[in-house]
C-alpha positions as CSV (number, residue, x, y, z in Angstrom):
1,X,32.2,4.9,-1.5
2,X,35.0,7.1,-3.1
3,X,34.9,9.2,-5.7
4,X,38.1,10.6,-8.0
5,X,38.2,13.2,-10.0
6,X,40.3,14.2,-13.0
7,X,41.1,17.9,-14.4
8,X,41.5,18.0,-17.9
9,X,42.6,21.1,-20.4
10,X,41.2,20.3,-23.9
11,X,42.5,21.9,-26.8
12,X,40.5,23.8,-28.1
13,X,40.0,22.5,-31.6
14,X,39.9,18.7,-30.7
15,X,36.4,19.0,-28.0
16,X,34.5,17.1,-30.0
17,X,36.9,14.4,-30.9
18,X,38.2,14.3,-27.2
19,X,34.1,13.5,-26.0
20,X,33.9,10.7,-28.5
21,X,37.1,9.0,-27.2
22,X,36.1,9.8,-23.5
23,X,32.5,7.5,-24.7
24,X,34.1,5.3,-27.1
25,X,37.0,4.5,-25.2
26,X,37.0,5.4,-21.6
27,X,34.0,4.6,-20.3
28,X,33.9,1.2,-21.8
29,X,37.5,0.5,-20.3
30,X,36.1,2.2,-16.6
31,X,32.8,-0.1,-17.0
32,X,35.3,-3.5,-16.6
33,X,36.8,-2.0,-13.5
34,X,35.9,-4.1,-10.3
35,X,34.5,-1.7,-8.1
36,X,33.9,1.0,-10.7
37,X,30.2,2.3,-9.9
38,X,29.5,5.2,-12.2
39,X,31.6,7.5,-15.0
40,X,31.3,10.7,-16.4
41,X,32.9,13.3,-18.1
42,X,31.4,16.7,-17.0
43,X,32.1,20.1,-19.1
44,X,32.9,23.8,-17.4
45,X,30.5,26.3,-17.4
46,X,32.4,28.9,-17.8
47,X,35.6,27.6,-19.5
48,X,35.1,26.2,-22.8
49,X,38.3,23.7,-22.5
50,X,38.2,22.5,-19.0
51,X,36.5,18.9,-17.8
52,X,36.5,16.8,-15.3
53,X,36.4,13.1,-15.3
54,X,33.9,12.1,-12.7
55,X,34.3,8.3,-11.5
56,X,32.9,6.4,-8.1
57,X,34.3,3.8,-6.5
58,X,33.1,1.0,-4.1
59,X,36.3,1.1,-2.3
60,X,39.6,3.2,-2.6
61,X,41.4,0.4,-2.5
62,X,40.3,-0.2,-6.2
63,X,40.6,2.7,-7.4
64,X,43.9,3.3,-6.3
65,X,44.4,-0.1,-7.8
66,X,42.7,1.1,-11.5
67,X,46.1,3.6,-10.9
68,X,48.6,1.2,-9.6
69,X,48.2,-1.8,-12.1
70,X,48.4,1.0,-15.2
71,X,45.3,1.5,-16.3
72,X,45.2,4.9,-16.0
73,X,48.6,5.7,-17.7
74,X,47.5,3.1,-20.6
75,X,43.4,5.4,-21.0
76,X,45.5,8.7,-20.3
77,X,47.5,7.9,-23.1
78,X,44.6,7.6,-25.7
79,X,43.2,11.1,-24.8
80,X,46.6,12.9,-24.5
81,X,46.5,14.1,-28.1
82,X,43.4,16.1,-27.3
83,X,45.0,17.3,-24.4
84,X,46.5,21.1,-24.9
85,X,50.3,21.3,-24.4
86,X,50.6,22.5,-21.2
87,X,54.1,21.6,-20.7
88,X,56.6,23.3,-18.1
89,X,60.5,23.9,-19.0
90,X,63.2,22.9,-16.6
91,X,66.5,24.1,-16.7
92,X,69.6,21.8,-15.4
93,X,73.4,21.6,-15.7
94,X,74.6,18.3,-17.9
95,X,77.3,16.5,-17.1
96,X,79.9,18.7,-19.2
97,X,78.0,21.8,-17.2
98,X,76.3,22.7,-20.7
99,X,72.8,24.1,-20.3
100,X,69.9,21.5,-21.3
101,X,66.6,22.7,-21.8
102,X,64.1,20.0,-21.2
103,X,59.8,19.9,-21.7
104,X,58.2,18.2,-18.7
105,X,54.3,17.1,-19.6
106,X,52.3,17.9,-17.0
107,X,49.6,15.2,-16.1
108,X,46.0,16.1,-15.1
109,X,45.4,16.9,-11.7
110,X,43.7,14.5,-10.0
111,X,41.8,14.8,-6.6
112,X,40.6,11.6,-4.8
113,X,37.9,12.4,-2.1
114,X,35.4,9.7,0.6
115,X,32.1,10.0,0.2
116,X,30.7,11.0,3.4
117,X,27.4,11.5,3.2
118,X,25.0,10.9,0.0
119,X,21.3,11.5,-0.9
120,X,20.6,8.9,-3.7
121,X,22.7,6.6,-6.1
122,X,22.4,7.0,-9.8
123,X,21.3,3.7,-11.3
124,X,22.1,1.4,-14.2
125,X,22.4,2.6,-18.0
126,X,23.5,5.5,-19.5
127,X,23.0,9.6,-18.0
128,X,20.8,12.4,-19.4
129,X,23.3,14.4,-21.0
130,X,21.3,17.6,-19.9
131,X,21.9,17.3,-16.0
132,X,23.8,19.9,-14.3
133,X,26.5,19.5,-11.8
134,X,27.4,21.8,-9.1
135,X,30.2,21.7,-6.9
136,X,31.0,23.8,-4.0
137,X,34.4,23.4,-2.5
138,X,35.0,23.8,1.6
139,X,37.4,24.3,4.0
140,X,36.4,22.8,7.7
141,X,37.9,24.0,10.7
142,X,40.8,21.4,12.3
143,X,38.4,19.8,14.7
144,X,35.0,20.8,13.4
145,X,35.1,18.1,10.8
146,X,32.2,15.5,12.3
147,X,30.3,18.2,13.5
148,X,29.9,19.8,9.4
149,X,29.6,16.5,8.3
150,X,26.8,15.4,10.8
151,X,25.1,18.9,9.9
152,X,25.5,18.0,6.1
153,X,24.1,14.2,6.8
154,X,20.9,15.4,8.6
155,X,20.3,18.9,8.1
156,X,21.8,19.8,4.0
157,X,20.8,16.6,2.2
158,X,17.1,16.6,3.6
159,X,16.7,20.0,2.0
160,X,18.6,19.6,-1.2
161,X,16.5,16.5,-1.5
162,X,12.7,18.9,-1.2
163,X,14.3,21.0,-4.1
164,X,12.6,20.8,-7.2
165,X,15.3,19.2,-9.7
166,X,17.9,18.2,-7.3
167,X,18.7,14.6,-8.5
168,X,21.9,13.4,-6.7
169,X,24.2,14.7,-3.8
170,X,27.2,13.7,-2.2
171,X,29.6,15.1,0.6
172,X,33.1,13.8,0.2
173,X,36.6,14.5,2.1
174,X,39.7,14.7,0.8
175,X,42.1,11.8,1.2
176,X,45.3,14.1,1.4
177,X,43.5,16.9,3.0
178,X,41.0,15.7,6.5
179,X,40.2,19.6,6.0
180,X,39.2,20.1,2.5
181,X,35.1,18.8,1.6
182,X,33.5,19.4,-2.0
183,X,30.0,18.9,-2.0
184,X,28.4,17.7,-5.3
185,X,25.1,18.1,-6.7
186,X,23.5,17.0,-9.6
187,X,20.3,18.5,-10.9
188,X,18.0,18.1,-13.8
189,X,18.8,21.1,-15.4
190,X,21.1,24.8,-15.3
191,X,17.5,26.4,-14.4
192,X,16.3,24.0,-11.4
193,X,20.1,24.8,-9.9
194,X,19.9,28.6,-10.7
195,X,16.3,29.0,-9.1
196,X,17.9,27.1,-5.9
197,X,21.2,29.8,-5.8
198,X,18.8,32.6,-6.4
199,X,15.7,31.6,-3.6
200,X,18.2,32.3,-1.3
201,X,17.7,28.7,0.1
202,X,21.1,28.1,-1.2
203,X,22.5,30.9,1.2
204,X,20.1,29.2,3.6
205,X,21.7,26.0,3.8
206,X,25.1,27.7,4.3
207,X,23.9,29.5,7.3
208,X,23.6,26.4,8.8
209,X,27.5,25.2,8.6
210,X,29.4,28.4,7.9
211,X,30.5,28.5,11.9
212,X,32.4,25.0,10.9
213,X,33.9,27.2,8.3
214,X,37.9,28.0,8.6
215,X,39.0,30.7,10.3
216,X,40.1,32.7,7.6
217,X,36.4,32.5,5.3
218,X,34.9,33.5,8.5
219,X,36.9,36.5,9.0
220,X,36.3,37.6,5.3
221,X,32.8,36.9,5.9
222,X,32.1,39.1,9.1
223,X,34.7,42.0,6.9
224,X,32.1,41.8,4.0
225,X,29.1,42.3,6.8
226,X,30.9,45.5,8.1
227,X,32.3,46.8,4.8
228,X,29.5,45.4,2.6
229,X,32.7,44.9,0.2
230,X,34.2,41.4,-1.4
231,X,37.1,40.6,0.4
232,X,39.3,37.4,-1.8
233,X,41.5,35.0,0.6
234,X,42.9,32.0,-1.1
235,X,40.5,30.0,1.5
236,X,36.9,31.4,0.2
237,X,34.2,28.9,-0.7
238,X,34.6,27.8,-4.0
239,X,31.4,27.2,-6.5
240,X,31.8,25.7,-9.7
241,X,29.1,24.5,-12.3
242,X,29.5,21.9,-15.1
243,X,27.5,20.8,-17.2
244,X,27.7,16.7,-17.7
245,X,28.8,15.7,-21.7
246,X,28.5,11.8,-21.6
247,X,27.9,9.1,-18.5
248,X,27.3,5.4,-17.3
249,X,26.3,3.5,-14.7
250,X,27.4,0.8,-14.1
251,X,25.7,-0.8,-11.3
């Protein structure tokens, strides 16, 4: 399985026109994709414009296809105008060496990750819109890949799966970085997932893989042990929680 995702700055003032396109116009498009299992459009937590487009694929190969073949230029192009104009200025030298001044669009970013491991598959028809999704970004040590994901596999997903709420979860990998994991949860509600963060047993769980962790985290880690102080690196684990606006199944 493979699953892409898609940042997305909103303005501000066009939210509620942008969700009804995503469900009038997206999802319908996404559900005649070959290979296309599930889409949904899941909202910050803590930043009122920011969304991600959440789809999964049987195979990369189609949904690099979905990208190849234009699809996702000709669906970008319908949300665009609720997109806010974050737009970049380059500066170049024309041919008669005047000064031009030229707006460059910037796209969404989009991230394409392999599932690796998964507890559970949502099924056919449409997603409660109150489920909660969590995502906790990771970077592995070169080397210690297998051995996190095997941990993950056996060890992570049995326990997620014996917390109250927890619906769905998947492990993926980067495509352009082996390195770089998010893991994915989905839960019944903001409350089921904050009970799991603050048990501990969410703590617990990274216990069991943070010696796969890169060298850098690990250092921070044993300077917060000594210092009991937050130490930021640009490599620290990265939680983020969204909460999901509009979905289907599809299979």
């Amino acid at each position: 399985m493979f699953m892409r995702l898609v940042q997305l700055n909103v303005e501000n003032r066009m939210i509620d026109e942008f969700r009804k396109a995503y469900n009038s116009e997206i999802i319908p498009c996404l559900h005649e994709m070959p290979g296309c299992r599930f889409a949904g459009l899941i909202a910050s937590g803590s930043v009122e414009t920011e969304f991600i487009s959440l789809t999964l694929w049987d195979e990369q190969e189609q949904a690099e296809s979905y990208e190849k073949d234009g699809v996702y230029a000709e669906l970008l192009g319908k949300v665009r105008p609720y997109l806010s104009n974050t737009s970049e200025w380059k500066i170049q030298l024309s041919e008669n060496l005047e000064l031009e001044y030229k707006p460059v669009t910037e796209d969404p970013v989009i991230k394409k990750y392999s599932v690796r491991a998964q507890a559970d598959t949502p099924s056919g028809g449409s997603i409660d819109s109150r489920l909660y999704v969590r995502i906790v970004s990771l970077s592995i040590q070169t080397g210690k890949e297998g051995e996190f994901r095997e941990i993950y596999d056996t060890g992570i997903i049995p326990a997620l799966l014996s917390t109250p709420g927890c619906r769905y979860a998947y492990l993926t990998q980067s495509v352009q970085d082996s390195n770089s994991f998010i893991s994915v949860t989905i839960w019944d509600s903001k409350s089921d997932a904050d009970l799991y963060e603050s048990s501990g047993k969410f703590n617990e769980l990274v216990d069991k893989v943070s010696h796969t962790f890169s060298q850098v985290y690990r250092w921070k880690m044993a300077l917060e042990n000594s210092y009991n102080a937050k130490i930021k690196t640009s490599e620290d684990m990265k939680i983020e929680s969204y909460n999901l606006v509009t979905g289907r199944n599809f299979q």
